[in-house]
N, C-alpha and C positions, 0 to 999 in steps of 0.2 A: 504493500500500500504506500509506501514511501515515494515511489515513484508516479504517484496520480497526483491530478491536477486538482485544484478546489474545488470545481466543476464535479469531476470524478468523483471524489471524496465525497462529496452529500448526495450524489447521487446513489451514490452504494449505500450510503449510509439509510437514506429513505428507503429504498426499495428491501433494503435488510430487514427496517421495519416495519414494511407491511408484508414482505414474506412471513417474518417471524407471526404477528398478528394473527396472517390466514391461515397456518399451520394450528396456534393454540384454537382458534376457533375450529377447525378442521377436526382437533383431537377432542375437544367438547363436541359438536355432534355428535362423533362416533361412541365417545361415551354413554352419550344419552340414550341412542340408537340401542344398544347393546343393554342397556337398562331398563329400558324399553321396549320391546322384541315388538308388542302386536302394533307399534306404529309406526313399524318401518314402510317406506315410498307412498302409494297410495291404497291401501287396504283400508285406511278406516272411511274414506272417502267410499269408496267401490260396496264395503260393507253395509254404510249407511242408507247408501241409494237403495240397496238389496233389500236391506231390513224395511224401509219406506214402503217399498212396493209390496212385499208380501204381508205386511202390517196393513195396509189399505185394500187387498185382497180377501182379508177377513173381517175388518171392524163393519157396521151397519154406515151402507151411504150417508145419513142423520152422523155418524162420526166422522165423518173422513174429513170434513172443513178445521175440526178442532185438532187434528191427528196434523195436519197439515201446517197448521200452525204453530202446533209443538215443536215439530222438528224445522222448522225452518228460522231461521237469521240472517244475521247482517250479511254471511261468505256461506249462505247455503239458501237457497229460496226455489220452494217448491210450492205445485200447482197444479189444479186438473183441468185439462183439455178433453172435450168432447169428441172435436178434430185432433185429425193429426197437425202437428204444428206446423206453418211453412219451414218454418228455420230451419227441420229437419235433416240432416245432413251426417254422413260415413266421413270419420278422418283415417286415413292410412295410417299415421301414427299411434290410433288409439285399439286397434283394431284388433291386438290381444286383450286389452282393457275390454272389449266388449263382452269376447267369449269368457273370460273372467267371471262377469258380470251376469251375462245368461247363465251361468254354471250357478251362481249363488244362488240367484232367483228361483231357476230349474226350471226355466221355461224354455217349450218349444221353437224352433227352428225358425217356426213360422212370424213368431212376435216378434211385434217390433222391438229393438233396443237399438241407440243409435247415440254414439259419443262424437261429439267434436270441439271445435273453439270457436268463439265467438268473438266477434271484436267490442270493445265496450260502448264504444259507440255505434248505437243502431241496429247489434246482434249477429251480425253480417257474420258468416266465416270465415275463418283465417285462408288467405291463402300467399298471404307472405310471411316469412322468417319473422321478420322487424314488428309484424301486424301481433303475434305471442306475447310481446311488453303488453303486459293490464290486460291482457286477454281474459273470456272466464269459460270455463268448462261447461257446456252444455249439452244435456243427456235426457230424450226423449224416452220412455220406456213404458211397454205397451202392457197394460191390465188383463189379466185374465177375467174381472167384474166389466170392463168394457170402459174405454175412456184412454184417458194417456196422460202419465205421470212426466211433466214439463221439470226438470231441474237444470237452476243455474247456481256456476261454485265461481266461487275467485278467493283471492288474494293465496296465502299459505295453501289452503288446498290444490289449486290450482298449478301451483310450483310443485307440490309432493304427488301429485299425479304422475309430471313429466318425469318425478325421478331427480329433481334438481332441489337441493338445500336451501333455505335461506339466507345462512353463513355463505352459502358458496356462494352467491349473488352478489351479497357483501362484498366478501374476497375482492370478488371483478371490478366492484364499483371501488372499492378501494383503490385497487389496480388505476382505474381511471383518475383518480382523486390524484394517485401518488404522480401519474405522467405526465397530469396538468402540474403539479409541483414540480416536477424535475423542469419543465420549464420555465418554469417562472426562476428556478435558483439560477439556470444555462442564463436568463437575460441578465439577472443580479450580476452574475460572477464574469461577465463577457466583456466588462470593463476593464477586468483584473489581468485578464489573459491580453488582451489590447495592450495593456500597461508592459505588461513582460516581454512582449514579442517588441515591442516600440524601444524599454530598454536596451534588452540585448540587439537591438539594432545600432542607437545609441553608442554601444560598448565599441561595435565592428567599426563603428565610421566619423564616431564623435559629430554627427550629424541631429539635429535637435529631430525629432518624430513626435510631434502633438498627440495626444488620443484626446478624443472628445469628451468632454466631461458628462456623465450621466449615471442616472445610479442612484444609490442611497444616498444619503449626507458624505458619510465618512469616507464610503467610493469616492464619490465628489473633491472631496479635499484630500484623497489621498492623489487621485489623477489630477489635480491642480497642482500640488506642490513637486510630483515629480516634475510637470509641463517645466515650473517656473527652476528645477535644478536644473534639465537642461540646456534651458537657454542659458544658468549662470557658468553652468560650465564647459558648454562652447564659446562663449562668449571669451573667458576667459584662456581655454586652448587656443583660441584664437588669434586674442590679443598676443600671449607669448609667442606663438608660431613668426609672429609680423617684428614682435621685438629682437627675437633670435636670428630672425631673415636679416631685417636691418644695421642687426650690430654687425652678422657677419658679412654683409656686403658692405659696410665702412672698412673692418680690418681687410678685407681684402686686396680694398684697392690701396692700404697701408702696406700690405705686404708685397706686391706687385712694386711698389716705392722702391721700397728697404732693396728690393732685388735689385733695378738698378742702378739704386747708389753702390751696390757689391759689384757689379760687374764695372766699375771704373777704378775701383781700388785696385791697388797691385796682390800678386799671389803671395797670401801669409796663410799661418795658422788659422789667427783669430777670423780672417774669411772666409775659411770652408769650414770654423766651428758657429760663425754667423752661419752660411747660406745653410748646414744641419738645421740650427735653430726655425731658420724658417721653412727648410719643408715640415718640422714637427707642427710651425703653426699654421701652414698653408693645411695637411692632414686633418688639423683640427676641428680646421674652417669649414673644409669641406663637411666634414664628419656632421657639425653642428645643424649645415643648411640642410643635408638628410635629413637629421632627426627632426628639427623644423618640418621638414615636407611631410615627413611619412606622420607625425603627430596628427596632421588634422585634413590626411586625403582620404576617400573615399574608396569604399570596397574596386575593386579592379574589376574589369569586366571584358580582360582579354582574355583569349584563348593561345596559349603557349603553348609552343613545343618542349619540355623541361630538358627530356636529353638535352636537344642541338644548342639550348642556355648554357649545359655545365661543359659540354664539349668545347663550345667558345672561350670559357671562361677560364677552364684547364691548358688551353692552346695559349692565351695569352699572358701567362703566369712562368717565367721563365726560369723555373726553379723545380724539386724534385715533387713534382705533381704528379700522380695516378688516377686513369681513369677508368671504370667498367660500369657495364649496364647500358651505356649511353648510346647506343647502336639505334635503335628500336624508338622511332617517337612513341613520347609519353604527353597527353594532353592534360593539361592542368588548368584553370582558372586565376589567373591574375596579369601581373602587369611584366611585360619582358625587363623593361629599366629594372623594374625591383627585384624581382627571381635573379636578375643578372648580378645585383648588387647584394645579395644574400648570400650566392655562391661565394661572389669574390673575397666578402665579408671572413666570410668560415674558412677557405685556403687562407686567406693573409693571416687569421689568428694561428690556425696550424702550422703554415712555417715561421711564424715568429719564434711560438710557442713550443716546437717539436720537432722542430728543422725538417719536416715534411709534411703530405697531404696526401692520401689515399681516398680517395672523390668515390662514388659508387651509387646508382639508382638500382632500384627495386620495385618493380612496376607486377609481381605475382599476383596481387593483390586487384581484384576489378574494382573497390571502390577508392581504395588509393595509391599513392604514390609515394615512396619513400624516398629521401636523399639523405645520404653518411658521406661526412669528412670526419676522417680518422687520423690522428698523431701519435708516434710515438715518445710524447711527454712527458712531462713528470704528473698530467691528470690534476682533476679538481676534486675537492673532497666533495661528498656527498651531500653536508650542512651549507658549502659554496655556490653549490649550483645553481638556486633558484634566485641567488641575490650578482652572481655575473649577469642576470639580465638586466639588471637599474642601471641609469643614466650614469656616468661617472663612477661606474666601481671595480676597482681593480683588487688583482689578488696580490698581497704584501710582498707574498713570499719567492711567486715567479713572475710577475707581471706588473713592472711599475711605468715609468715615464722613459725610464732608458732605455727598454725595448720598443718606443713608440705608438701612438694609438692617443686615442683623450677618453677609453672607456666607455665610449657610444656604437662598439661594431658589434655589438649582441644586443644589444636594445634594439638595433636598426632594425636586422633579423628577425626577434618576435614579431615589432611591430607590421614591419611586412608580411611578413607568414599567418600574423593573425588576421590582418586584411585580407588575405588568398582563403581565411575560414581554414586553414592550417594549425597545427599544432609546432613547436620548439622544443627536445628536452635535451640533455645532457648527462650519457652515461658511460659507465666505464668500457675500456677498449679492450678484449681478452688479449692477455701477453702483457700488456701496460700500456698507456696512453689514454687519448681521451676519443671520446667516438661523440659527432653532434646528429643527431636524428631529425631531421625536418619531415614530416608527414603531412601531406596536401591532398585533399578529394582528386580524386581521377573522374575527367571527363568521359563520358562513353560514346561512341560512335562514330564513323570512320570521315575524316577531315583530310583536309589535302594541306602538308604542309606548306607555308613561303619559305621561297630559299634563301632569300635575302635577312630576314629579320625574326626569324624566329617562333612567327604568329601563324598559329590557324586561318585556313579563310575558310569557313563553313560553308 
């Protein structure tokens, strides 16, 4: 149950409850029934009729009006006819009911007896399903004194005729009570699921997603005050994304300066430990307008070829890179620039880090697609893992400023790969090293690669 939705949850939760309900009621008839033998279905019904007619078969015609009386009420009302009644009428349904009935009485073949329904309005017969609601049982049954014994039944009797309970009516009407409820909680709770689905879109794209306010109170202001976080905190990704752009497109064209005041200086030391200096902060720069970009762009909505991405990216890496898997296009969902810049991301840490890169796709899988870059490093502890992906954080012990980097090339990488609706994790490499796992939904269906860029054209 953990895994249903609120909707779910009362939905189960009601329908439990009136399962349970029609069950105890279920077990109480049956009780009663069993406690009661001679009034099980409709025998006391079929008996009563029986006992009427052979009772007014004997008493003097001077009784039969007061005999008539006696036995009849509010859900039994009998009567004598001289005629035969028009109403008259054989139901296929009742039709061991009758021989039943002529068996009680012990009359011949020839007498009349005649069971059917009647609709409550105007007497008529049933002759639809739907026309049985309030129907009443009507039973013409022919005298041996001469004349004809007119009975009409309803309510309880009527139902223990067909064989059908009153509880079990219940039940169904319950049934019906509980389906109208289950709607009405699907409209309550359809704001809530609106709200979730709006979030976690929210999460993907840092894009604000309104849901309309409607609902209880509380619904109400619970979908107002999410409405009014996301506008605060796009607004606010926003504003940082333009302040980070900005800063780093001053230092840049600072650095671009610095360059050629160095290139008119004569060859020294302290010049090529300057021009160092500034590819660490040209790296930086660059490093920073990424994370800028990818903080606040939206889900991707290309179609890539993933191999022909890593095989680019392992060709132009001029160091001791491996590649397998990469044969065979793999279609994936996102953006070429980024999938490009995640690869390159994951080799540049591993031969920083490991003095190699073992690259690998895994495409077994029909719903996804895996990509491993593997080093053989000194590896990350298992309490380090989920905090190398924060902006600025580096590991003390093997990874400071003097290997280069500003801390932002695993941040870039989630954020990308969770815009691709991808996963990131980091785990150990068998033999020693460190292995990065990137797993991305696999597209299905057959696309024709470009040769030039990387991109499906559907």
């Amino acid at each position: 149950m953990g895994r249903l939705r609120i909707a779910a949850r009362l939905a189960l939760i009601v329908v439990g409850a009136v399962v349970l309900v029609q069950m105890l009621m279920t077990a109480v008839y049956f009780v009663e029934r069993r406690q009661q033998p001679e009034t099980r279905g409709f025998v006391p019904v079929i008996e009563q009729m029986a006992a009427l007619a052979q009772a007014l078969d004997r008493v003097p015609a001077a009784d039969r009006d007061l005999l008539l009386r006696a036995a009849s009420g509010a859900r039994f009302v009998a009567r004598l006819e001289r005629q035969l009644p028009e109403s008259t009428a054989h139901s296929r349904l009742l039709a061991g009911t009758e021989r039943r009935l002529r068996k009680l009485i012990g009359a011949p073949d020839d007498r009349v007896i005649a069971l059917s329904f009647a609709t409550r309005n105007g007497g008529q017969p049933v002759t639809r399903p739907r026309q049985l609601i309030g129907s009443r049982l009507h039973a013409v049954i022919g005298l041996a004194s001469g004349g004809y014994l007119d009975i009409e039944t309803s309510g309880e009797l009527t139902l223990r005729l067909i064989g059908v309970p009153v509880g079990l009516l219940a039940g169904i009407l319950g049934f019906a009570v509980a389906l109208i409820a289950l709607i009405a909680v699907r409209r309550e709770t359809k704001p809530l699921s609106e709200l979730a689905g709006a979030v976690e879109r929210f999460g993907a794209a840092a894009e604000p997603h309104p849901v309309a306010e409607r609902g209880a109170p509380d619904v109400r202001a619970l979908v107002r005050a999410v409405n009014a976080m996301q506008a605060r905190i796009a607004d606010l990704l926003r504003s940082r994304a333009v302040v980070l752009g900005a800063i780093n497109h001053d230092l840049r064209t600072y650095i671009t300066r610095l360059r050629l005041r160095l290139e008119l200086l004569p060859e020294s030391e302290q010049r090529t430990k300057a021009g160092t200096d500034l590819d660490g902060m040209q790296s930086l720069v660059d490093d920073a307008l990424a994370f800028a970009r990818a903080s606040f762009s939206g889900a991707p909505d290309e179609t890539v070829d993933l191999a022909r991405v890593v095989r680019a990216e392992c060709e132009a890496h001029h160091a001791p890179v491996t590649v397998a898997g990469a044969q065979d296009p793999l279609a994936v969902r996102g953006s070429a620039t980024g999938l490009a810049r995640v690869v390159a991301n994951l080799i540049d840490n591993a031969l920083a880090y490991g003095g190699n890169a073992d690259v690998s796709l895994h495409g077994n899988d029909d719903d996804f697609v895996e990509l491993w870059v593997e080093d053989r490093g000194p590896g990350i502890a298992a309490a380090e893992r989920t905090h190398v992906f924060e902006p600025f954080y580096r590991l003390e012990a093997s990874r400071n400023r003097d290997t280069g980097g500003a801390g932002l090339g695993l941040t870039i990488v989630r954020q990308i790969v969770e815009r691709s609706r991808g996963t990131v994790t980091i785990e150990d490499r068998p033999g020693g090293g460190t292995r990065v796992r990137v797993r991305l939904p696999r597209l299905a269906g057959r696309r024709t690669a470009d040769n030039t860029t990387g991109v499906f054209a559907v």
